[in-house]
PDB file as gemmi writes it, atoms N, CA and C in Angstrom:
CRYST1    1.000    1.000    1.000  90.00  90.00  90.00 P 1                      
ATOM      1  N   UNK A   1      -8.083 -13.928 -24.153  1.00  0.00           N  
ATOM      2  CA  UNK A   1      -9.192 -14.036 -23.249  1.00  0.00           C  
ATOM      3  C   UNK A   1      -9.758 -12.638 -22.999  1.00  0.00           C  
ATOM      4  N   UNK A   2     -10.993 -12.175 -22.789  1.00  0.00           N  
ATOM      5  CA  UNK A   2     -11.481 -11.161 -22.655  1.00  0.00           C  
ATOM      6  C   UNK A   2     -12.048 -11.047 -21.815  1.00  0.00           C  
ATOM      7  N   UNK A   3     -12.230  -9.815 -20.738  1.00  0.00           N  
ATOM      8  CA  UNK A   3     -12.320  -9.651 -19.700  1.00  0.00           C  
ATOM      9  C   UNK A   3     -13.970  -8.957 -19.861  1.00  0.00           C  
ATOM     10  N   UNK A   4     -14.669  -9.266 -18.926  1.00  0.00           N  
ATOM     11  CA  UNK A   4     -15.742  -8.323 -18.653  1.00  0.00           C  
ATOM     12  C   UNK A   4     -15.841  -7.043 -18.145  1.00  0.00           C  
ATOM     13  N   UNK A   5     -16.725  -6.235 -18.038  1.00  0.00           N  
ATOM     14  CA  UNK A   5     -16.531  -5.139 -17.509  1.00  0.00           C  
ATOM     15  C   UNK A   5     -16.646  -5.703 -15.773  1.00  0.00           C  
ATOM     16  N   UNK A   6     -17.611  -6.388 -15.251  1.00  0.00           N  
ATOM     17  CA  UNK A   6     -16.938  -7.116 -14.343  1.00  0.00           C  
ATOM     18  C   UNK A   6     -15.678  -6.930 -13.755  1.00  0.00           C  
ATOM     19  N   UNK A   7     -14.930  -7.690 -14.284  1.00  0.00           N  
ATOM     20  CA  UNK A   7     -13.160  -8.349 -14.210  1.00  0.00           C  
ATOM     21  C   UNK A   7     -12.735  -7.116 -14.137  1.00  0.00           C  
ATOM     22  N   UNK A   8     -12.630  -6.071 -14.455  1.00  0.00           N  
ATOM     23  CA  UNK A   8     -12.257  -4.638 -15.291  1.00  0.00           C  
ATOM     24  C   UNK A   8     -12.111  -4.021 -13.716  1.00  0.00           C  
ATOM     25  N   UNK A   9     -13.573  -4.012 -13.251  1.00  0.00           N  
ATOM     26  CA  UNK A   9     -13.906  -2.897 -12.034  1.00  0.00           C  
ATOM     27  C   UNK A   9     -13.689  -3.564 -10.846  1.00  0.00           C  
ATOM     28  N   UNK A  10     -13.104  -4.458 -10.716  1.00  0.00           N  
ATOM     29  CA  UNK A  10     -12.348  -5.522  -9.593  1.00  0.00           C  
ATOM     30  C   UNK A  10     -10.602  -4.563  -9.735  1.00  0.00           C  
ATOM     31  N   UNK A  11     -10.063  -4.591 -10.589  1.00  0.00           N  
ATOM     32  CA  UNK A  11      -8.780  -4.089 -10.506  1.00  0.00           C  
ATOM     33  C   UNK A  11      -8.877  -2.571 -10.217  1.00  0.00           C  
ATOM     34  N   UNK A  12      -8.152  -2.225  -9.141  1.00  0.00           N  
ATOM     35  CA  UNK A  12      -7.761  -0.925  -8.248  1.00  0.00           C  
ATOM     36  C   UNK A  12      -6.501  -0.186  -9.094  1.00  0.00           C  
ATOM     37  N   UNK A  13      -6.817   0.347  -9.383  1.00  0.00           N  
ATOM     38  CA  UNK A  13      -5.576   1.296  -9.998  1.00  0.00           C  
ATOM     39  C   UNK A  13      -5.525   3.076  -9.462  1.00  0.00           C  
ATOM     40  N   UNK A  14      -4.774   3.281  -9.425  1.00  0.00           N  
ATOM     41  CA  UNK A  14      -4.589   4.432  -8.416  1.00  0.00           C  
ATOM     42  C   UNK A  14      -3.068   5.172  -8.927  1.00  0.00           C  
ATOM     43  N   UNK A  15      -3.311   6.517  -8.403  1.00  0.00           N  
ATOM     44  CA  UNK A  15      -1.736   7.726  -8.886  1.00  0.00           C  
ATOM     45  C   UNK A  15      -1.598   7.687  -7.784  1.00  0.00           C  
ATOM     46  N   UNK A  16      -0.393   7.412  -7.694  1.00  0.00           N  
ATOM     47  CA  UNK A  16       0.328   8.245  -6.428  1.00  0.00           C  
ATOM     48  C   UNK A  16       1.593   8.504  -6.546  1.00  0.00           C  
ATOM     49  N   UNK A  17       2.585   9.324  -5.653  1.00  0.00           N  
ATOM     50  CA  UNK A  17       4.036  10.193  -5.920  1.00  0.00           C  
ATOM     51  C   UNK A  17       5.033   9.349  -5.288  1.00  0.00           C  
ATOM     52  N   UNK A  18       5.939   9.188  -6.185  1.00  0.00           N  
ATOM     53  CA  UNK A  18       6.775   8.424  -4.973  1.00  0.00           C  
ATOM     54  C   UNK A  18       7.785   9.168  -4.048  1.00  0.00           C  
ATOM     55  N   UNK A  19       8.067   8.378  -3.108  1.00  0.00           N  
ATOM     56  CA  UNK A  19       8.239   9.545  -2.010  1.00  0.00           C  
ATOM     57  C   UNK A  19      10.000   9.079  -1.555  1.00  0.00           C  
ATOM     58  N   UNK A  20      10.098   8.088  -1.954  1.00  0.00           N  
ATOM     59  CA  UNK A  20      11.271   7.399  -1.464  1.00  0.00           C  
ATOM     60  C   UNK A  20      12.160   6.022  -2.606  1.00  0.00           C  
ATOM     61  N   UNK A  21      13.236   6.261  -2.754  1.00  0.00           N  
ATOM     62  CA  UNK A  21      13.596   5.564  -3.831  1.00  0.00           C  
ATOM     63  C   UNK A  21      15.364   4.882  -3.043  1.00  0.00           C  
ATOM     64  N   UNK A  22      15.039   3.149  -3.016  1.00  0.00           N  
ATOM     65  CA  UNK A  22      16.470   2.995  -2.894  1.00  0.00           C  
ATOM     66  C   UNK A  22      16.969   1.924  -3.653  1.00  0.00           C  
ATOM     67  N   UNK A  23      17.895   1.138  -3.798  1.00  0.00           N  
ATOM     68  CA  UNK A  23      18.716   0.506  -4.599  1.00  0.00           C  
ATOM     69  C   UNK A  23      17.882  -0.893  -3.593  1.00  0.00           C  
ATOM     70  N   UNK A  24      18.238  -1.886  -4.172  1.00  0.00           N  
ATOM     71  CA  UNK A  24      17.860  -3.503  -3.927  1.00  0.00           C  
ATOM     72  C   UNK A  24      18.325  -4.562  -4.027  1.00  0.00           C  
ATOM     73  N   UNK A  25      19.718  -4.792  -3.807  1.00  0.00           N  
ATOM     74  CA  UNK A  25      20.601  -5.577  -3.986  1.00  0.00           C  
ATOM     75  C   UNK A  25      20.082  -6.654  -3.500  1.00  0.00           C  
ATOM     76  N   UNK A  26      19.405  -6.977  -3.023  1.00  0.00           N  
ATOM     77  CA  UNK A  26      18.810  -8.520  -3.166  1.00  0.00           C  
ATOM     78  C   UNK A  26      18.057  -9.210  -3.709  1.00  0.00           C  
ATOM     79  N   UNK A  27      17.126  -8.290  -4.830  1.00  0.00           N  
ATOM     80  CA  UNK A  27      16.467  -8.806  -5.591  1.00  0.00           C  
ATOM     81  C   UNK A  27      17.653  -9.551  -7.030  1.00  0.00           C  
ATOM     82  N   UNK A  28      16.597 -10.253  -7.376  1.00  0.00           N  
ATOM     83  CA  UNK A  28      17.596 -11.497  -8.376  1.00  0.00           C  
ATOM     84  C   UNK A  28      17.762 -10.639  -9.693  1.00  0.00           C  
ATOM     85  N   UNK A  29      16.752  -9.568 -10.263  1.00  0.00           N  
ATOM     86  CA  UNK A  29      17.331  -8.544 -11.389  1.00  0.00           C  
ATOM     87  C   UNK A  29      17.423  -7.241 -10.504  1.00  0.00           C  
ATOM     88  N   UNK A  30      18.223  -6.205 -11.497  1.00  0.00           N  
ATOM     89  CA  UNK A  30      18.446  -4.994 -10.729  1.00  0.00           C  
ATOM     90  C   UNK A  30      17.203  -4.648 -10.623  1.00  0.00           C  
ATOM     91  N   UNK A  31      16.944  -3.855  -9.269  1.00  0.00           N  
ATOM     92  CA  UNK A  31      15.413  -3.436  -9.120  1.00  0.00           C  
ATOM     93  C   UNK A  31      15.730  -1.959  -8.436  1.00  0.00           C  
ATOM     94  N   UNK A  32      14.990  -1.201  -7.826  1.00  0.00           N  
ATOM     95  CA  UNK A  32      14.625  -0.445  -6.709  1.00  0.00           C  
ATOM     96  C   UNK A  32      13.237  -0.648  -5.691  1.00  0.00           C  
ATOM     97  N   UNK A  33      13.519  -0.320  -4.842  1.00  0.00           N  
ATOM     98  CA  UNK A  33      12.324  -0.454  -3.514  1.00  0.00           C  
ATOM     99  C   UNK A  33      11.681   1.194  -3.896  1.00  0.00           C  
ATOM    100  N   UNK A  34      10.436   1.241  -3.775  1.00  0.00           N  
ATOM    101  CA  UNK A  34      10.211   2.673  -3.897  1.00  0.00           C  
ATOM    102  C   UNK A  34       8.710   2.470  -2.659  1.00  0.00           C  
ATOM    103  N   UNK A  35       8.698   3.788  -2.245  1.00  0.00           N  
ATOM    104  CA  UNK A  35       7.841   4.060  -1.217  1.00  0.00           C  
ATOM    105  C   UNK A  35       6.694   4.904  -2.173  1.00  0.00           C  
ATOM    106  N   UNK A  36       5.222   4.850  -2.183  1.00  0.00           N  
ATOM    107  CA  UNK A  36       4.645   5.992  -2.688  1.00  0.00           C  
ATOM    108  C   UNK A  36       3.352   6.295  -2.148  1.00  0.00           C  
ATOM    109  N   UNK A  37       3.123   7.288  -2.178  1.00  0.00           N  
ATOM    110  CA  UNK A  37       1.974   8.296  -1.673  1.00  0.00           C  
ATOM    111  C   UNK A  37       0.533   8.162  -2.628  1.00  0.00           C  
ATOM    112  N   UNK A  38      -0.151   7.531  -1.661  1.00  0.00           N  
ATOM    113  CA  UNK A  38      -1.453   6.961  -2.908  1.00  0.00           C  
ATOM    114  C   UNK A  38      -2.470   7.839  -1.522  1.00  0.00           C  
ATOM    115  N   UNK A  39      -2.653   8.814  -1.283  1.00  0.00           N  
ATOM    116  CA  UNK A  39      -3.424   9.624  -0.742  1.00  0.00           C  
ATOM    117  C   UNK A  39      -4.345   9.634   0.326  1.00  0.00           C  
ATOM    118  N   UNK A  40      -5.314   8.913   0.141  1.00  0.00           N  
ATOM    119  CA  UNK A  40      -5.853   8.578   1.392  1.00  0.00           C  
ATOM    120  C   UNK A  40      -5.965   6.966   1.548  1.00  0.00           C  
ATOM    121  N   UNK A  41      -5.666   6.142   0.678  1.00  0.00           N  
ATOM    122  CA  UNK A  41      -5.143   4.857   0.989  1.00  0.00           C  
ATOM    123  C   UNK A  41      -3.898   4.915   1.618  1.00  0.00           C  
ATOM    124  N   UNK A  42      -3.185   5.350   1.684  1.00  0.00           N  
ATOM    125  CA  UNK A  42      -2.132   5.851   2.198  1.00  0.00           C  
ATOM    126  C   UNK A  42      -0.473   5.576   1.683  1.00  0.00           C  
ATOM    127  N   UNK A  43       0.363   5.598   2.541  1.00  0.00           N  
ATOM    128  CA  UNK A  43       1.968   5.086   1.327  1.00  0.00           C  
ATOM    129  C   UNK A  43       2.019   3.453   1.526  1.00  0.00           C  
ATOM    130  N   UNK A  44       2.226   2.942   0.421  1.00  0.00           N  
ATOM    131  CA  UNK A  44       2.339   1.771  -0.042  1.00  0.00           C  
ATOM    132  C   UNK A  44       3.772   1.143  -0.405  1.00  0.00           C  
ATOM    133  N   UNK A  45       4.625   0.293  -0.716  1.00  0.00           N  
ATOM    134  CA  UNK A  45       5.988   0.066  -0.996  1.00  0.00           C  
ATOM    135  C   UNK A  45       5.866  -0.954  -2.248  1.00  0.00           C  
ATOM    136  N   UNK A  46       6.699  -1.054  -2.868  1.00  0.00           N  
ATOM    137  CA  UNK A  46       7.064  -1.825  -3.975  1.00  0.00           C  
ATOM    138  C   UNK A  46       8.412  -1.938  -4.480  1.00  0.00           C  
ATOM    139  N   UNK A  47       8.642  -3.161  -5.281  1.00  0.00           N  
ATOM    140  CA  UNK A  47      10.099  -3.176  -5.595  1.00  0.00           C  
ATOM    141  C   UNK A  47       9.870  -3.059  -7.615  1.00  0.00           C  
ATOM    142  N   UNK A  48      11.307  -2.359  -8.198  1.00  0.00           N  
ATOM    143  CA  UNK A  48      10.002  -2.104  -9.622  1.00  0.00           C  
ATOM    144  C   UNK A  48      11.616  -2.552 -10.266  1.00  0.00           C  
ATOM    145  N   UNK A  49      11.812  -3.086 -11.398  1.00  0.00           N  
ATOM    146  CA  UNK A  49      12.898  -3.372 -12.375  1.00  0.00           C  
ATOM    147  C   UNK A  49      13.391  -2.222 -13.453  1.00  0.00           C  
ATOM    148  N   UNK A  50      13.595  -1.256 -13.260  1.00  0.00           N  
ATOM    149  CA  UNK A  50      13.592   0.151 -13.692  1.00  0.00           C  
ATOM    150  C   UNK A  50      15.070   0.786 -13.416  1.00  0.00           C  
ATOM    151  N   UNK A  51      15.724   0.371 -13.634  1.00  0.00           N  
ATOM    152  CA  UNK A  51      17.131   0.920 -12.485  1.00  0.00           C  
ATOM    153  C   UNK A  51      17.524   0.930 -14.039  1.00  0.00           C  
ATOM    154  N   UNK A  52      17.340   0.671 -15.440  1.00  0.00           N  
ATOM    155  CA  UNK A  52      17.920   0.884 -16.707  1.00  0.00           C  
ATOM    156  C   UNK A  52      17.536   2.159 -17.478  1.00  0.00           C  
ATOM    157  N   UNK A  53      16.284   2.166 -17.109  1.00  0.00           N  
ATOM    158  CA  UNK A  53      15.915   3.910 -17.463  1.00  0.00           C  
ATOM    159  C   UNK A  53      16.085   5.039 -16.194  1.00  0.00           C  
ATOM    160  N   UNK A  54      15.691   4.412 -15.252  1.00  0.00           N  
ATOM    161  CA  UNK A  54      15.765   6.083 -14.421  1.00  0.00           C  
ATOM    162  C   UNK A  54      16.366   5.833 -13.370  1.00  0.00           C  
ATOM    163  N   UNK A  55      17.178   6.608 -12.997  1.00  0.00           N  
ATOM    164  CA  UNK A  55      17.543   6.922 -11.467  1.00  0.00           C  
ATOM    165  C   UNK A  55      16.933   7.160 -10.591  1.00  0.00           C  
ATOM    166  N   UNK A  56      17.426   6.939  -9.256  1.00  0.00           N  
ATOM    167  CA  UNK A  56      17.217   7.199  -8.138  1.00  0.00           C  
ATOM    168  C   UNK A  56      16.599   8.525  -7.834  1.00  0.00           C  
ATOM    169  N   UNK A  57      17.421   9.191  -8.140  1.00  0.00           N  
ATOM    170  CA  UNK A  57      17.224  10.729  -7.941  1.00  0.00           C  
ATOM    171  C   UNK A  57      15.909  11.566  -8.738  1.00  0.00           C  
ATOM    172  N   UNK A  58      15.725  10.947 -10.234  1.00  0.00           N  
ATOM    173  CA  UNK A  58      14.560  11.454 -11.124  1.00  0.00           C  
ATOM    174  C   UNK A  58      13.286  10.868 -10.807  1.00  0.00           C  
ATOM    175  N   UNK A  59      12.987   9.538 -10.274  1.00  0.00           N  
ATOM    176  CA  UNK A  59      11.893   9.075  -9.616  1.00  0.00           C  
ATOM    177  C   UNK A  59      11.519   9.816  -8.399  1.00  0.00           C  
ATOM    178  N   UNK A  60      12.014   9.880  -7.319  1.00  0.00           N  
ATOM    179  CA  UNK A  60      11.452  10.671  -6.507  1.00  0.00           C  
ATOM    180  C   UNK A  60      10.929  12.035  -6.590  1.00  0.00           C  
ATOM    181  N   UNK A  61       9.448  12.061  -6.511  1.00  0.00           N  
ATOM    182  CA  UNK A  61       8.195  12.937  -6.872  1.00  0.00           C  
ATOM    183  C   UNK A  61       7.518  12.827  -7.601  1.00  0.00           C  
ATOM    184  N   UNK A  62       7.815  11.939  -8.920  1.00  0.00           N  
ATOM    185  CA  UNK A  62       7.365  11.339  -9.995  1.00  0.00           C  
ATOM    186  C   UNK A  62       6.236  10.768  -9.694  1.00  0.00           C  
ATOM    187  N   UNK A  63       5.315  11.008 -10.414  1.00  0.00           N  
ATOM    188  CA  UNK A  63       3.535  10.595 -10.004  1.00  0.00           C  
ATOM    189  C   UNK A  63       4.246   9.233 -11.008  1.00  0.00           C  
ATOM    190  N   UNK A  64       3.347   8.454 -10.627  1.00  0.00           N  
ATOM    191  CA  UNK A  64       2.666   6.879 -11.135  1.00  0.00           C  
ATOM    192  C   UNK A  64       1.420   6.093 -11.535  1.00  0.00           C  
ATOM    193  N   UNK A  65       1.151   4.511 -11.767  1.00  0.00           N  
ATOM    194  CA  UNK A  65       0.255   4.465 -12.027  1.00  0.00           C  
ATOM    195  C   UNK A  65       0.859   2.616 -11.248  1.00  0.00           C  
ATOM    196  N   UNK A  66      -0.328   2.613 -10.389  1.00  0.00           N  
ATOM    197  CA  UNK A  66       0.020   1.274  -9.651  1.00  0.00           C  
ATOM    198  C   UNK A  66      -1.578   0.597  -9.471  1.00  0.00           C  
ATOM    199  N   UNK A  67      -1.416  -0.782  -9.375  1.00  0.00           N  
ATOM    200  CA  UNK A  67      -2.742  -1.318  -8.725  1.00  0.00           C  
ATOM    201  C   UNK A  67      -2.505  -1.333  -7.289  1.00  0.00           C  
ATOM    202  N   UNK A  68      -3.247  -1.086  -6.889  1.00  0.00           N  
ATOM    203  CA  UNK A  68      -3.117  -0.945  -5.364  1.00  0.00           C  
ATOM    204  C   UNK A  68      -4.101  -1.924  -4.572  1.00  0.00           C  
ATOM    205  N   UNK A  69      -4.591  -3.327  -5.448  1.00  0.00           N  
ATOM    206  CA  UNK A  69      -5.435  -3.895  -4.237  1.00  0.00           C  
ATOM    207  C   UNK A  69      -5.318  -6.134  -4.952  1.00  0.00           C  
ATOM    208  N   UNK A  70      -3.497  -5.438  -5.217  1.00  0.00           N  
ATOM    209  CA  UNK A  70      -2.909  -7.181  -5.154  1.00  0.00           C  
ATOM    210  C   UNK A  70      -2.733  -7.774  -3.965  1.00  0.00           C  
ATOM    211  N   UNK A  71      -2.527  -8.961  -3.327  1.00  0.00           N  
ATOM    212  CA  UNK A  71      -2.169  -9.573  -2.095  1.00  0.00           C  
ATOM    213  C   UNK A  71      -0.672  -8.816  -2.445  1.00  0.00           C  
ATOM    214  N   UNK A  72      -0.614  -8.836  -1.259  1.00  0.00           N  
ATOM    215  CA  UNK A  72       1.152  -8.674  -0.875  1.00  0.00           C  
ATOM    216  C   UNK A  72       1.761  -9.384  -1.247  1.00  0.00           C  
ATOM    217  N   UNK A  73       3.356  -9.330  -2.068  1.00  0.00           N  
ATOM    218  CA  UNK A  73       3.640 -10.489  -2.301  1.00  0.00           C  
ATOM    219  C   UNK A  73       5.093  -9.901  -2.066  1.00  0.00           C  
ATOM    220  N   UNK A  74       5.923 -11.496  -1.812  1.00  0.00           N  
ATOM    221  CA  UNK A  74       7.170 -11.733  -0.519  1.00  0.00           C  
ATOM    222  C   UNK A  74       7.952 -11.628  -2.275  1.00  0.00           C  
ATOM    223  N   UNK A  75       9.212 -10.280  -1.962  1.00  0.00           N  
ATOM    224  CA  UNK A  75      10.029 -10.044  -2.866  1.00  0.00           C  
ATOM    225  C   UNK A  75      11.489 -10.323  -2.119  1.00  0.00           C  
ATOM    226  N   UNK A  76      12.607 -11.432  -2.529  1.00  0.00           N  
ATOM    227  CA  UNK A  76      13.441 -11.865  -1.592  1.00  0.00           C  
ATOM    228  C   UNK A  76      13.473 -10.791  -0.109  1.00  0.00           C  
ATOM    229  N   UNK A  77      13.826 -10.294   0.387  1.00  0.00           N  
ATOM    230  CA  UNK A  77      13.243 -10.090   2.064  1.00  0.00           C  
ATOM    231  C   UNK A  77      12.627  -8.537   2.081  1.00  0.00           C  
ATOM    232  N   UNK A  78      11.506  -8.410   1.151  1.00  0.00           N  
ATOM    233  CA  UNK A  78      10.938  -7.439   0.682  1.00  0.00           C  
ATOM    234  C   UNK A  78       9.864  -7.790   0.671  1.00  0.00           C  
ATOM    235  N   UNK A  79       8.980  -7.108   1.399  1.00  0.00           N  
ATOM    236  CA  UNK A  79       7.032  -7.417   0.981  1.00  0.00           C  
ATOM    237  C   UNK A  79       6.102  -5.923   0.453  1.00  0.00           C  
ATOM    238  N   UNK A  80       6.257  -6.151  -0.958  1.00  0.00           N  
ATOM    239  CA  UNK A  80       5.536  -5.659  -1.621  1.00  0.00           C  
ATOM    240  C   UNK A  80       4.046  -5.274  -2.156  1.00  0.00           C  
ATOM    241  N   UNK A  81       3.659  -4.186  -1.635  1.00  0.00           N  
ATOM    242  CA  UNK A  81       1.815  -3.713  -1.515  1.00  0.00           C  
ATOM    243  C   UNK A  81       1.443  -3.654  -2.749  1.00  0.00           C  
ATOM    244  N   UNK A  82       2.199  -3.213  -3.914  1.00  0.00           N  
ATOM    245  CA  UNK A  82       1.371  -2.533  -4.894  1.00  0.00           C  
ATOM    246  C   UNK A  82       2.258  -3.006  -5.862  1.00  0.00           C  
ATOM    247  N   UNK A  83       1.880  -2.571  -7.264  1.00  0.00           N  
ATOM    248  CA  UNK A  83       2.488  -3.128  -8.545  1.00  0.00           C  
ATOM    249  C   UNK A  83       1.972  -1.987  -9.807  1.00  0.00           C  
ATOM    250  N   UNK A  84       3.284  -1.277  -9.624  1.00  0.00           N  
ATOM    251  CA  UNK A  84       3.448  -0.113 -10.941  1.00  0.00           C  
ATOM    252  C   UNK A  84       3.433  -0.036 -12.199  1.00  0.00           C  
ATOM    253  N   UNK A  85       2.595  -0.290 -12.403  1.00  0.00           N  
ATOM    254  CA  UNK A  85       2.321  -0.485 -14.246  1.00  0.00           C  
ATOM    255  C   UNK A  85       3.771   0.454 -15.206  1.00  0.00           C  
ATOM    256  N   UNK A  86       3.977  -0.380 -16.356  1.00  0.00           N  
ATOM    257  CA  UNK A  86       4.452   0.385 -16.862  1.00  0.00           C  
ATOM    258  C   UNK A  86       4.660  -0.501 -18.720  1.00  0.00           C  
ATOM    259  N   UNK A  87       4.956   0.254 -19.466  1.00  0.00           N  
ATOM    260  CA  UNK A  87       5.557  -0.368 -20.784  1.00  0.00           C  
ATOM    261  C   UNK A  87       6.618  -1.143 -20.802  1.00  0.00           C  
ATOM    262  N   UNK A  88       6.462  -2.715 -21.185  1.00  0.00           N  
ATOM    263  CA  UNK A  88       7.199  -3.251 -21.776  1.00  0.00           C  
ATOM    264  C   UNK A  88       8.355  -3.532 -22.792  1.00  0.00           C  
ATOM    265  N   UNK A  89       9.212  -3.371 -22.931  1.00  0.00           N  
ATOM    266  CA  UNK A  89       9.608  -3.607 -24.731  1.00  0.00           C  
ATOM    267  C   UNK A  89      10.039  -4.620 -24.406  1.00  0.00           C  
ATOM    268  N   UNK A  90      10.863  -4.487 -25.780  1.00  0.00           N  
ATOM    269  CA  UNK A  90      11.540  -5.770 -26.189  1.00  0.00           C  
ATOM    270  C   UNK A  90      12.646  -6.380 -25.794  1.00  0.00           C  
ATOM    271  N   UNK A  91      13.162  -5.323 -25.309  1.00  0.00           N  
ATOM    272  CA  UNK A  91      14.839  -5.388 -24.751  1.00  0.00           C  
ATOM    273  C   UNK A  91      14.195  -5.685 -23.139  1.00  0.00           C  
ATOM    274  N   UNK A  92      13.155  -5.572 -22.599  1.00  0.00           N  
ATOM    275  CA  UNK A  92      12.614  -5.730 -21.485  1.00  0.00           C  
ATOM    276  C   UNK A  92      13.018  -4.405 -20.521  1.00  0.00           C  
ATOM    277  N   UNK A  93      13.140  -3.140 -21.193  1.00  0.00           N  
ATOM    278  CA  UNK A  93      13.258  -2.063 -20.855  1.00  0.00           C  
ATOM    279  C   UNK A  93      11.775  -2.127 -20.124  1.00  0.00           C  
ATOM    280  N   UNK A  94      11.308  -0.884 -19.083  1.00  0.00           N  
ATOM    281  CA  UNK A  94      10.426  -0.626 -18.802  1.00  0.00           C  
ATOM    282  C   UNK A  94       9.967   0.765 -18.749  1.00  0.00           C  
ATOM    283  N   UNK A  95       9.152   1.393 -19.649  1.00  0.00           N  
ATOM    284  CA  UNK A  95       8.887   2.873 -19.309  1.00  0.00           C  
ATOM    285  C   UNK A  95       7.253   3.021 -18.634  1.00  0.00           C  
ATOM    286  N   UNK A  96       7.569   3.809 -17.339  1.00  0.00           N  
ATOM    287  CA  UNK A  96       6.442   3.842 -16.387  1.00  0.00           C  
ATOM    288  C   UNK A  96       5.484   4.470 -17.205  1.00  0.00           C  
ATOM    289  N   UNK A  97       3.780   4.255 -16.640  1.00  0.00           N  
ATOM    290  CA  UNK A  97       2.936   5.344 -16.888  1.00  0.00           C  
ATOM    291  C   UNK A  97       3.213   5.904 -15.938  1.00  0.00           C  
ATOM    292  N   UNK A  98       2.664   7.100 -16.129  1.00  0.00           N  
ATOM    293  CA  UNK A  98       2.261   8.265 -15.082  1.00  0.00           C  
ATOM    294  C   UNK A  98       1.471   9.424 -16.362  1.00  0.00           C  
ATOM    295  N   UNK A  99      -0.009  10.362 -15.677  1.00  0.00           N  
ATOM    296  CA  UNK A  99      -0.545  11.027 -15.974  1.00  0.00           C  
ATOM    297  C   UNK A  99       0.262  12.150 -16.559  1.00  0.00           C  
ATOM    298  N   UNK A 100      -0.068  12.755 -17.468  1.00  0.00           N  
ATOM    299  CA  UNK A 100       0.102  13.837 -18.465  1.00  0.00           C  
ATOM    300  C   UNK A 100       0.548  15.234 -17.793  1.00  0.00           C  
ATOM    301  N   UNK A 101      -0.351  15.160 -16.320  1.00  0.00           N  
ATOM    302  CA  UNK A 101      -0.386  15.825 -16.197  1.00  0.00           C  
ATOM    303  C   UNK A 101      -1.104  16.102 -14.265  1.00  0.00           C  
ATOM    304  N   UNK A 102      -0.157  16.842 -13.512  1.00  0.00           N  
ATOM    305  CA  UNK A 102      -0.346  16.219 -12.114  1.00  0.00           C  
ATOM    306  C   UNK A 102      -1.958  15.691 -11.704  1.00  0.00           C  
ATOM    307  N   UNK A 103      -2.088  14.709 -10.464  1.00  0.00           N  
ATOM    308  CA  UNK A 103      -3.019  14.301 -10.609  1.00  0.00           C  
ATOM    309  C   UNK A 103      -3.034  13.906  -8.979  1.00  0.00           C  
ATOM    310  N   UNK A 104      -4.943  14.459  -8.521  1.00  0.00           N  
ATOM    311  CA  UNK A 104      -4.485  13.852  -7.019  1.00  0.00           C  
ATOM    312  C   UNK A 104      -3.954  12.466  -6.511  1.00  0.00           C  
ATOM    313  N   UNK A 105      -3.033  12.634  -5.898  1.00  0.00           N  
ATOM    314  CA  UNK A 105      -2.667  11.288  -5.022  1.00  0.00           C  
ATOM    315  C   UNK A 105      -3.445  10.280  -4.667  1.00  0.00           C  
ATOM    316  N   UNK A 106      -4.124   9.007  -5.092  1.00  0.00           N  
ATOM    317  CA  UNK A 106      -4.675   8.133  -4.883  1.00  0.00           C  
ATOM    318  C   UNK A 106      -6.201   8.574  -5.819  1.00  0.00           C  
ATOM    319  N   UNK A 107      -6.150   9.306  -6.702  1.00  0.00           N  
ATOM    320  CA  UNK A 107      -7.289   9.391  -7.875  1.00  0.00           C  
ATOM    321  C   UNK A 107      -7.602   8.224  -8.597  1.00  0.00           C  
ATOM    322  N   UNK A 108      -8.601   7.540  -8.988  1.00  0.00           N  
ATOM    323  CA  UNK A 108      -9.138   5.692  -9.278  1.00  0.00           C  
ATOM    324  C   UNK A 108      -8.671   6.235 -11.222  1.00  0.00           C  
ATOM    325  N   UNK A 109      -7.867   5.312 -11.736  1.00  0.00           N  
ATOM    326  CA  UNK A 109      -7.766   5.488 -12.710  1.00  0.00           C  
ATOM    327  C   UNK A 109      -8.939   4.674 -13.196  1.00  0.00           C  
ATOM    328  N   UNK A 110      -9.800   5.212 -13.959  1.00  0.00           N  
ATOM    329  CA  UNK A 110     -10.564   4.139 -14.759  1.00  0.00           C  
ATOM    330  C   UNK A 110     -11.068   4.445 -16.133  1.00  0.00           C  
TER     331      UNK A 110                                                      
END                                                                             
């Protein structure tokens, strides 16, 4: 299906740093909760399936690449603002985007 440019400029995508990273034992796959800094939209929360490539410790400060204008949606007793793009594979690994190269906090990716 192909999207219009329309459809295109409806989706919010935005950098921001994450600021806070914890473990999520209640989500149904391993996840983390992460807090992040989208600039003058302000910090946003999300839960991301990533706990196979990176740690705790290497995410925090790590710029991103999130949509920032989904409904909230109820993650077992977690409510989640935003949704962090990232690469797929096959093994259902996930490797995040994030810019090349630093980028202001809440800059419109388009």
């Amino acid at each position: 299906m192909e999207l219009s440019w329309q459809d295109f400029q409806k989706v919010d995508m935005r950098v921001g740093t994450i600021l806070e990273v914890v473990d999520f034992p209640e989500a149904r796959k391993p996840a983390y909760q992460l807090r992040i800094d989208f600039g003058s939209i302000g910090i946003k929360k999300t839960s991301a399936q990533i706990t196979h490539r990176y740690s705790i410790h290497e995410l925090v400060g790590k710029q991103v690449i999130a949509v920032v204008n989904f409904p909230k949606k109820q993650i077992a007793n977690f409510m989640s603002e935003c949704l962090v793009l990232g690469v797929v594979g096959d093994d259902h690994d996930v490797i995040l985007l994030q810019p090349s190269t630093t980028a202001k906090n809440g800059d419109r990716v388009g």
